[in-house]
N, CA and C atoms as a LAMMPS dump frame, in Angstrom:
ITEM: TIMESTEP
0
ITEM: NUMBER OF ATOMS
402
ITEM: BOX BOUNDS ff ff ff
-5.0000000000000000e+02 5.0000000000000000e+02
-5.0000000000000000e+02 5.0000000000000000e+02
-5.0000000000000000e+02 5.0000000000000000e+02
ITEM: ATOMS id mol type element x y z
1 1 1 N -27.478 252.607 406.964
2 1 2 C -27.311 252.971 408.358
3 1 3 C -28.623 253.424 409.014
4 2 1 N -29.737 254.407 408.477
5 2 2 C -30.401 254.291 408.75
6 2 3 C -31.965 253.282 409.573
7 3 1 N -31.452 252.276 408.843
8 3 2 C -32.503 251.004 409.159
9 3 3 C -31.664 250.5 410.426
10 4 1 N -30.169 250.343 410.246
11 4 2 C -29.752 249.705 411.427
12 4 3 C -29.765 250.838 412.592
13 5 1 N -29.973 252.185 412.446
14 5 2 C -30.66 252.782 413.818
15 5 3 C -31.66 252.671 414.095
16 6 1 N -32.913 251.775 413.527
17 6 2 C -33.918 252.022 413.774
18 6 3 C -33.903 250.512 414.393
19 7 1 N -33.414 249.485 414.136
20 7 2 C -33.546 248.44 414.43
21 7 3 C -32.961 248.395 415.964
22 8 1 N -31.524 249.307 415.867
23 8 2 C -31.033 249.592 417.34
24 8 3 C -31.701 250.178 418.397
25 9 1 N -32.522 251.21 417.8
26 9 2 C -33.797 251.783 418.569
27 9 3 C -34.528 251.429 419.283
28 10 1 N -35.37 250.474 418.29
29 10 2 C -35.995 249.3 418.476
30 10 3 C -35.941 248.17 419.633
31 11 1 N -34.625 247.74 419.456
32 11 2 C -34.3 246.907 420.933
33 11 3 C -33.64 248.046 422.016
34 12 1 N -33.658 248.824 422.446
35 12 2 C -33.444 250.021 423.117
36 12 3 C -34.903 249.93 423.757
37 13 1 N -35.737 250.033 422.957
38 13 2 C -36.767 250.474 423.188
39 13 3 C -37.561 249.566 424.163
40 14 1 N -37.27 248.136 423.75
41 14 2 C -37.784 246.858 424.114
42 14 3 C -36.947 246.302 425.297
43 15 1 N -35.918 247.227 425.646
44 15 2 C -35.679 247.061 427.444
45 15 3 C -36.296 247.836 428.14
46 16 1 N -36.255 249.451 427.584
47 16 2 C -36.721 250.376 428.359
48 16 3 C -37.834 249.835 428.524
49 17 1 N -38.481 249.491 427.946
50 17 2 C -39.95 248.546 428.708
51 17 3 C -40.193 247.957 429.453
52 18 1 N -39.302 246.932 429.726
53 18 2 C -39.04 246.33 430.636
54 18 3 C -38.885 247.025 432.023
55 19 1 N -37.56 247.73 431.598
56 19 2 C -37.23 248.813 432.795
57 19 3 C -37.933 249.209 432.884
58 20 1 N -39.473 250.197 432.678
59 20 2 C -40.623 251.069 433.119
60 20 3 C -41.34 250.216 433.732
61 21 1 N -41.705 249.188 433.287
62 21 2 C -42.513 248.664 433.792
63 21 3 C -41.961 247.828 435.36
64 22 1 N -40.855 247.4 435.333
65 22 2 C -40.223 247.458 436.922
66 22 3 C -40.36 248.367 437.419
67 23 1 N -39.994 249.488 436.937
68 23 2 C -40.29 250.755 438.132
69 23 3 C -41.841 251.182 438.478
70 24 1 N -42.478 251.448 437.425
71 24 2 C -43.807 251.009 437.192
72 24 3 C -44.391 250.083 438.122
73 25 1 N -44.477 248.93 438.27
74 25 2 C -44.612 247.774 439.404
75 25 3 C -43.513 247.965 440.804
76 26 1 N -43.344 248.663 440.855
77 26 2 C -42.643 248.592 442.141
78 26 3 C -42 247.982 442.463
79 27 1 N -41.395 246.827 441.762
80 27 2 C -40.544 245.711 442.19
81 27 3 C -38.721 246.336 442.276
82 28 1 N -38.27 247.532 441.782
83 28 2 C -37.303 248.013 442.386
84 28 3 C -36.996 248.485 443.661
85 29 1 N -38.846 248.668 443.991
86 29 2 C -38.665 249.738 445.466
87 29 3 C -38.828 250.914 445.217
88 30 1 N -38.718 251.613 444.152
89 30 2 C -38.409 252.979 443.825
90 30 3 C -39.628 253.649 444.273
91 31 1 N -41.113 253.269 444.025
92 31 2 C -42.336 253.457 443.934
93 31 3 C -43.098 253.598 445.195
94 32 1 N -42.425 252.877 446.237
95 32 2 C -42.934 252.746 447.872
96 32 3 C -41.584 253.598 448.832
97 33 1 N -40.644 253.896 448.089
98 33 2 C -39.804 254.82 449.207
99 33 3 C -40.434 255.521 449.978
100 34 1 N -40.143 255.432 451.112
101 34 2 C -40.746 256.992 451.918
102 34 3 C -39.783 258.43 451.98
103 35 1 N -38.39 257.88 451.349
104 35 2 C -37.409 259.13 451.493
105 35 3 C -37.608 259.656 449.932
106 36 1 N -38.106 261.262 449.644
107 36 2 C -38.291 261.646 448.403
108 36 3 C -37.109 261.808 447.546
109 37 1 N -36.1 261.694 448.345
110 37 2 C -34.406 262.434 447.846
111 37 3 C -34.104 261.215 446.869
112 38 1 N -34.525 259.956 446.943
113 38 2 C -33.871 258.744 446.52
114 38 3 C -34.729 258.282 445.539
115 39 1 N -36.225 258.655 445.053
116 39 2 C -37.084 258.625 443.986
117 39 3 C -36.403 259.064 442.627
118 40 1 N -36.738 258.273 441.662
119 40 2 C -36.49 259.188 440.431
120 40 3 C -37.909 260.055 439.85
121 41 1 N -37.501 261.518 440.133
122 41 2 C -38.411 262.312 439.601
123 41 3 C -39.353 261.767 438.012
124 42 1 N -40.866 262.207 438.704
125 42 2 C -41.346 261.24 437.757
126 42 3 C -41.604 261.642 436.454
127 43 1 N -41.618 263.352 436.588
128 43 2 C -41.485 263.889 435.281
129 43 3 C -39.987 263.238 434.341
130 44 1 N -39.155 263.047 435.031
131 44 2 C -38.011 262.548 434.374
132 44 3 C -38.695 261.036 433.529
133 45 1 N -39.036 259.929 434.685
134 45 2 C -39.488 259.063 434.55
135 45 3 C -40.161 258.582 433.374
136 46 1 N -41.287 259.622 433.395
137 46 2 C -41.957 259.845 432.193
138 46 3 C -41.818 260.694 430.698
139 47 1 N -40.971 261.591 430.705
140 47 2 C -39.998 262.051 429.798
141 47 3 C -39.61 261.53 429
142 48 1 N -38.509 260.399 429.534
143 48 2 C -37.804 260.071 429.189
144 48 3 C -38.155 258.892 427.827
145 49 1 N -39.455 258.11 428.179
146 49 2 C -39.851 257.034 427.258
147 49 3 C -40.6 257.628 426.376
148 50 1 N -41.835 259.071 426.857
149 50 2 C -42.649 259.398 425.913
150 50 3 C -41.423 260.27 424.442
151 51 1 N -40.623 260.878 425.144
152 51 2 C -39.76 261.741 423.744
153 51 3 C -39.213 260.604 423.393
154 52 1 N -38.356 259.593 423.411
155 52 2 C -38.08 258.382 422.816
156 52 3 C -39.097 257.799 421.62
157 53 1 N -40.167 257.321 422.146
158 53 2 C -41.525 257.224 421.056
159 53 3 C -41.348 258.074 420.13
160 54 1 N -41.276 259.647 420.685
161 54 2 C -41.679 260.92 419.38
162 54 3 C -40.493 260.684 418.929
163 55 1 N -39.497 260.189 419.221
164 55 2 C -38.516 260.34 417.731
165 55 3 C -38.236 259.403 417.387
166 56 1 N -38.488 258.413 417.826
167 56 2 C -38.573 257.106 417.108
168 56 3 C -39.251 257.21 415.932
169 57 1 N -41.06 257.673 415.878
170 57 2 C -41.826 257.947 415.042
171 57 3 C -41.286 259.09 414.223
172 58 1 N -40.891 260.213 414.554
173 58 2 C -40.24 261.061 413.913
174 58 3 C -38.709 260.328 413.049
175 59 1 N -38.192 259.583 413.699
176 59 2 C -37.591 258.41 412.659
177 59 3 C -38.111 257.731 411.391
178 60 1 N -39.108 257.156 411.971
179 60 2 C -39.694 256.367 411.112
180 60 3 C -40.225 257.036 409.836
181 61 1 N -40.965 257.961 410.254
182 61 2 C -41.354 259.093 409.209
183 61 3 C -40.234 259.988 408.6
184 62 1 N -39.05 259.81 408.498
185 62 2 C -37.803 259.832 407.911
186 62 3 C -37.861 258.821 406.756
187 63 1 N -37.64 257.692 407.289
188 63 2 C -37.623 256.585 406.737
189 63 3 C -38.083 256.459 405.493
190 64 1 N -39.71 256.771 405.755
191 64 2 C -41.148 256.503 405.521
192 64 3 C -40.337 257.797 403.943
193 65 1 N -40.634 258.933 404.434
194 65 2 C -40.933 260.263 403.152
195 65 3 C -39.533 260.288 402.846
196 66 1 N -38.07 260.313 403.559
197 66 2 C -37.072 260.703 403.461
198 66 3 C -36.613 262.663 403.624
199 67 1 N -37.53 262.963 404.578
200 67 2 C -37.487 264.633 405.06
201 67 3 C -36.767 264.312 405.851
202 68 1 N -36.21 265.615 405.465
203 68 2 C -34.689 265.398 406.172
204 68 3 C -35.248 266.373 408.091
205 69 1 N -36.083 267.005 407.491
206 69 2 C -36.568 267.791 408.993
207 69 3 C -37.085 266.6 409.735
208 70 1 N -37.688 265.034 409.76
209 70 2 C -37.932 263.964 410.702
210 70 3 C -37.072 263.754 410.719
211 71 1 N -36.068 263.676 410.338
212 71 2 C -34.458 263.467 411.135
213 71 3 C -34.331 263.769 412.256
214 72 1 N -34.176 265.704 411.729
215 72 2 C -33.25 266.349 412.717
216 72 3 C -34.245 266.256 413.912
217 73 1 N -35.868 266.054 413.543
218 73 2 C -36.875 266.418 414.95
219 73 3 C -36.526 264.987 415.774
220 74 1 N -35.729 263.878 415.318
221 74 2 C -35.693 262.449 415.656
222 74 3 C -34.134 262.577 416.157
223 75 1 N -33.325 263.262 415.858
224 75 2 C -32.275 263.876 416.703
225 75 3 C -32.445 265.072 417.866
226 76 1 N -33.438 265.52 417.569
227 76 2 C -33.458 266.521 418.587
228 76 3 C -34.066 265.758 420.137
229 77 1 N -35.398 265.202 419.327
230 77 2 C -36.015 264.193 421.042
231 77 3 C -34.883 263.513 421.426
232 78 1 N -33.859 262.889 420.762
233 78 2 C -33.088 261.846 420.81
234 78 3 C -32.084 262.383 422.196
235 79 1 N -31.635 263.438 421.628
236 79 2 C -30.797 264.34 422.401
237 79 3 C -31.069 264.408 423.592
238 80 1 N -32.39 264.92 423.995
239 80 2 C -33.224 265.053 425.133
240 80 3 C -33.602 263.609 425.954
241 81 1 N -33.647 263.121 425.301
242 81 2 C -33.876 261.482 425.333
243 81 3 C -32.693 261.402 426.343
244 82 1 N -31.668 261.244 425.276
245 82 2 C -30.052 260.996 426.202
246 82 3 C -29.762 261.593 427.264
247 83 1 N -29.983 262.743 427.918
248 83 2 C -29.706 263.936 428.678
249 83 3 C -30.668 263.273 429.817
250 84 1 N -31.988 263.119 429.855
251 84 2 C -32.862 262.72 430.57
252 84 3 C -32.479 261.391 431.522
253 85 1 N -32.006 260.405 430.21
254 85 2 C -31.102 258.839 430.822
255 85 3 C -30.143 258.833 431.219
256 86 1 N -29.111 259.806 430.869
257 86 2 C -27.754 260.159 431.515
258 86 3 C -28.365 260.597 433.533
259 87 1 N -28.941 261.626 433.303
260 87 2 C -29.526 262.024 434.391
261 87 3 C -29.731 260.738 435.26
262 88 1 N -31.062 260.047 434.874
263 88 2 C -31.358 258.707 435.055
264 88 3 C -30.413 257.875 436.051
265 89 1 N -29.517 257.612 435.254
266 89 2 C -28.301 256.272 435.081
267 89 3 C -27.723 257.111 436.297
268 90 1 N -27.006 258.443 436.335
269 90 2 C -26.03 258.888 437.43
270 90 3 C -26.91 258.614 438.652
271 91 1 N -28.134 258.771 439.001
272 91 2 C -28.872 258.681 440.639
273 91 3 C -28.74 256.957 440.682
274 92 1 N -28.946 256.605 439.526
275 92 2 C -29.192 254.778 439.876
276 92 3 C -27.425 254.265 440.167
277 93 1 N -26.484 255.143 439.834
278 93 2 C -25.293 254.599 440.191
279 93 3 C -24.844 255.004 441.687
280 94 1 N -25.474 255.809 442.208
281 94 2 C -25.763 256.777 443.312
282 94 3 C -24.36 257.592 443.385
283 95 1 N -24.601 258.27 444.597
284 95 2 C -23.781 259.422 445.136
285 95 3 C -24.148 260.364 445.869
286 96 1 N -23.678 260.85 447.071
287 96 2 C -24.236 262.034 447.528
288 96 3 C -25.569 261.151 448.575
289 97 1 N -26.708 262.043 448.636
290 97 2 C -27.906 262.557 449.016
291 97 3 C -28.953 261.373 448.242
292 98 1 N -28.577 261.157 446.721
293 98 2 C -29.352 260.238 446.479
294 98 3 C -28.775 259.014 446.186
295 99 1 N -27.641 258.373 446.876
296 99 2 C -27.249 256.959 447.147
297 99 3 C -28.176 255.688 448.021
298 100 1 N -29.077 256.479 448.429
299 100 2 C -30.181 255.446 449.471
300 100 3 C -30.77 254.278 448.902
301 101 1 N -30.337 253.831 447.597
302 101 2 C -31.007 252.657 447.164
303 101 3 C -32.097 253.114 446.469
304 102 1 N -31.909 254.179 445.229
305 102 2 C -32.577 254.389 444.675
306 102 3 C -32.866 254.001 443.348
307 103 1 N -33.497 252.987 442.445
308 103 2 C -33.406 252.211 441.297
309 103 3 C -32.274 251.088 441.962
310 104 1 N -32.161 250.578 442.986
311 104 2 C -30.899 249.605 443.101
312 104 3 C -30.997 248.5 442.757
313 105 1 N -32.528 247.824 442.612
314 105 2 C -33.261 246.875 442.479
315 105 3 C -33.433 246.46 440.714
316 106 1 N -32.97 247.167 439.977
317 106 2 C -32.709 247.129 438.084
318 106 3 C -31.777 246.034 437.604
319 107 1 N -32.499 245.324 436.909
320 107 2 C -30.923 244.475 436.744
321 107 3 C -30.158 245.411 436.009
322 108 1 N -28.858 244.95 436.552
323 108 2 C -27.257 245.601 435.552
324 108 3 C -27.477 245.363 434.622
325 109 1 N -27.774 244 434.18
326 109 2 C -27.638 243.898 432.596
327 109 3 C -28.111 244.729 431.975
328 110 1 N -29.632 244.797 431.662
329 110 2 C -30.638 245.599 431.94
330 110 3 C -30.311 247.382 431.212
331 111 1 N -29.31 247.768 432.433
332 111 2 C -29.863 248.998 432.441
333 111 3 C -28.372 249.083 431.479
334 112 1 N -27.649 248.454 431.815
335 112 2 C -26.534 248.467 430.919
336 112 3 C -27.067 248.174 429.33
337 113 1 N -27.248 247.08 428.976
338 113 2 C -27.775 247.219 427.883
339 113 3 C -28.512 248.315 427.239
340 114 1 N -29.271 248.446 427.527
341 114 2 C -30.294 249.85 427.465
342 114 3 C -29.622 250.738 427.144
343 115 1 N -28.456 251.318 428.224
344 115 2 C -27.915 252.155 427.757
345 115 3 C -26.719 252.355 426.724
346 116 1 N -26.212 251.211 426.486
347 116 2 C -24.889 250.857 425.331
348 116 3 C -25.797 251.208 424.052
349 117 1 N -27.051 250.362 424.02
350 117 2 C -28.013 250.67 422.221
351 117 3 C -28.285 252.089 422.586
352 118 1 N -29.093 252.37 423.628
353 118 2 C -29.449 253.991 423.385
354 118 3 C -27.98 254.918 422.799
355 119 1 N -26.879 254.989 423.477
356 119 2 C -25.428 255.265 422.857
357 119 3 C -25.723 254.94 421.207
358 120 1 N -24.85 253.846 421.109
359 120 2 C -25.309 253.38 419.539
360 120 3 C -26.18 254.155 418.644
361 121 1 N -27.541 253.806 419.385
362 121 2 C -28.482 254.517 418.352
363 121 3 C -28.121 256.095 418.317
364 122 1 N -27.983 256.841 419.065
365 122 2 C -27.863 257.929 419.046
366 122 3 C -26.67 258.568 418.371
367 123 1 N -25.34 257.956 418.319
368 123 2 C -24.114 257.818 417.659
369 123 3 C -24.758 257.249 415.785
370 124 1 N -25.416 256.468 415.232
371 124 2 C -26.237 256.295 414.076
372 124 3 C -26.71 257.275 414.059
373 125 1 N -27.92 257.947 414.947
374 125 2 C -28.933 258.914 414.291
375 125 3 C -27.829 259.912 413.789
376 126 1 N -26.782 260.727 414.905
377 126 2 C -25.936 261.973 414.359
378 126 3 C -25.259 261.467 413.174
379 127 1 N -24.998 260.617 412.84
380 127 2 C -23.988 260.148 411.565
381 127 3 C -24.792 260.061 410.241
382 128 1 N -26.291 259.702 410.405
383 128 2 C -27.15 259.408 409.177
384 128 3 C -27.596 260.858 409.121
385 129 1 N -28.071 261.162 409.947
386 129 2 C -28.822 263.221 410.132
387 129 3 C -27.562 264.171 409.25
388 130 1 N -26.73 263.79 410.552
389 130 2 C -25.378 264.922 409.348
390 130 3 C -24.75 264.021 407.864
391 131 1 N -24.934 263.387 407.638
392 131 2 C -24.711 262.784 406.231
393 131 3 C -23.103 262.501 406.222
394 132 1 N -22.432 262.165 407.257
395 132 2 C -21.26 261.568 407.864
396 132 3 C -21.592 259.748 407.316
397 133 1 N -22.65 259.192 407.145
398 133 2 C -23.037 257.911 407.446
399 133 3 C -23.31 257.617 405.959
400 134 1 N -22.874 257.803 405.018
401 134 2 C -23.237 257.824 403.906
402 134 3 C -22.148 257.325 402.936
């Protein structure tokens, strides 16, 4: 189970790229708004992919020695990870104040995908970490 979270990770990882780099390039719009309410905060923005990396690697280095503390530090970013994209995902579905067409420009697939493996993976990491997956 382990390898298949990392592999799930992995392509998780290889949309969110995609996705940054659309928002990144401006081709959502998100980047040239003039209304600030409808931006995704960029500390979020950026959050969100750099703690992903650290526990990915903090994964890997699981993997790698089998310490069980790169686990839990690869569950903990993970966590934060999720919380950050949850955040994310609710403004891009809009509501309220920030419904103005903010991320509207993402493909569905896209962000859907992204977020079903990030699920997944994160549902693997708690199951291999707590030794449920075994």
């Amino acid at each position: 189970m382990p390898i298949v979270a990392l592999g799930v990770w992995l392509l998780a990882a290889g949309v969110g790229v995609y996705l940054f780099f659309l928002w990144f390039g401006g081709t959502d719009g998100t980047l040239r708004q003039s209304v600030k309410v409808t931006r995704y905060p960029v500390t979020v923005t950026f959050s969100h992919p750099v703690l992903a990396v650290t526990g990915l690697a903090l994964w890997a280095g699981y993997l790698i020695t089998g310490y069980a503390g790169y686990a839990w530090g690869a569950l903990l970013a993970l966590t934060v990870v999720s919380l950050l994209g949850f955040a994310m995902v609710t403004r891009w579905l809009g509501g309220g104040r920030h419904a103005r067409g903010g991320g509207k420009g993402f493909p569905k697939v896209a962000v859907l995908l992204h977020g079903l493996m990030g699920v997944t993976t994160f549902v693997l990491v708690v199951l291999t970490t707590s030794g449920l997956g075994r």
